[in-house]
N, C-alpha and C positions, 0 to 999 in steps of 0.2 A: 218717324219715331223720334219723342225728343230726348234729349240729354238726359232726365230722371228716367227716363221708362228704359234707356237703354243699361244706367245703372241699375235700375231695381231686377233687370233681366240675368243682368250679370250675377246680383248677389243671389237669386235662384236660383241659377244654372250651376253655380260653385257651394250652393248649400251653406253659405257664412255664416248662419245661425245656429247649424248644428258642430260647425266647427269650434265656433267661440264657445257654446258648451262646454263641446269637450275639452277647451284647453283650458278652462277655467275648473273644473273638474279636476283635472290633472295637475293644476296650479293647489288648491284646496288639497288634495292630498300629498302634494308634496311639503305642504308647507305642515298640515298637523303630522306625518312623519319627521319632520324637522324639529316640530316642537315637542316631540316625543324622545328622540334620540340628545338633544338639549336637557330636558327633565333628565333622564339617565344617567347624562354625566352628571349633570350639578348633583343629582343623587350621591355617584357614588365619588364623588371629590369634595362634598361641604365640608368633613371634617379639614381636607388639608387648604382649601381656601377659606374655614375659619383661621387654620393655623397664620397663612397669610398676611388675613388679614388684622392679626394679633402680633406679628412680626411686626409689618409695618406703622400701625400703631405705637407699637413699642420704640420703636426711630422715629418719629416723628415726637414723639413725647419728649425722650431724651433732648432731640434737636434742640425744642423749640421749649425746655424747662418743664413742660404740663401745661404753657399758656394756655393748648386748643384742645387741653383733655376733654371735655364736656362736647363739643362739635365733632370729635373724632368717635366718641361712644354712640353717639347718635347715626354717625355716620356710618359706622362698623353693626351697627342692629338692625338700620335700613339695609345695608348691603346683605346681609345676611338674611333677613327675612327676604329679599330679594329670589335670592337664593333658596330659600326653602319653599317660594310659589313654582320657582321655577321645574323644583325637584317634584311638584305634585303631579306633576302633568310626563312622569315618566311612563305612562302606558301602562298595557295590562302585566308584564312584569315585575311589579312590585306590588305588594302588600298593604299599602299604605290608606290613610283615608284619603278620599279627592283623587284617585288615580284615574286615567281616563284612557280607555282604550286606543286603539289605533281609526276606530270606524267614529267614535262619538265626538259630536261637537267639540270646540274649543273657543273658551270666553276671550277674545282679547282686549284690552282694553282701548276703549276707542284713540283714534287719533285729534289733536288740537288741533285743526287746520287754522285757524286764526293767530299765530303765533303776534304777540304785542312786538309793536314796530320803537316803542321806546324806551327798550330795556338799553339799559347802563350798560358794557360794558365791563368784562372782568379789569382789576388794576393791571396795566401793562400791554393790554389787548387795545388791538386799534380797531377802528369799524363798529358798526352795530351787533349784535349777539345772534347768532341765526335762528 
């Protein structure tokens, strides 16, 4: 018997395909329970991480004059819309429109694996950007 035929015996005898199933199965539901109990909080804390992040805004203004009023508004409406995709996906207990049970799908947004190899550099940052 050769080398493959004694692997492929092996992965029969141990049923590896029904295992990786299942633990992808159990991966997949652990993860939209994760992202259901995440919906939940951000739900029920948007008000005080808008507050946040209207504090911080507000120091950072002061600091720095109003220079980066305009990138900090931009930036405080993206975070916060952030926050209210995040809040859609709190499950069947909420009321809301876009809520999504515990058992249905969930959209995420793909990943970039091709990340660019000649991104700059923050100022002060040594190395390339990961």
């Amino acid at each position: 018997m050769s080398f493959a035929d004694n692997i492929k015996a092996k992965i029969k005898d141990v049923d590896l395909e029904a295992q990786l199933t299942s633990l992808v199965d159990e991966g997949e539901q652990l993860v939209k329970e994760g992202v259901t109990k995440a919906g939940a909080l951000a739900h029920d804390k948007r008000d005080d991480i808008d507050g946040w992040l209207g504090k911080a805004t507000e120091a950072i203004n002061t600091k720095t004059e109003g220079k980066y009023a305009d990138q900090l508004t931009k930036l405080r409406t993206t975070l916060l819309s952030g926050v209210e995709k995040v809040a859609e996906h709190r499950g069947a207990t909420g009321a809301g429109e876009g809520d999504v049970a515990v058992g249905d799908p969930i959209e995420l947004p793909p990943v970039d694996a091709a990340a660019p190899e000649d991104t700059e550099p923050p100022a002060g940052a040594s190395g390339p950007v990961p």
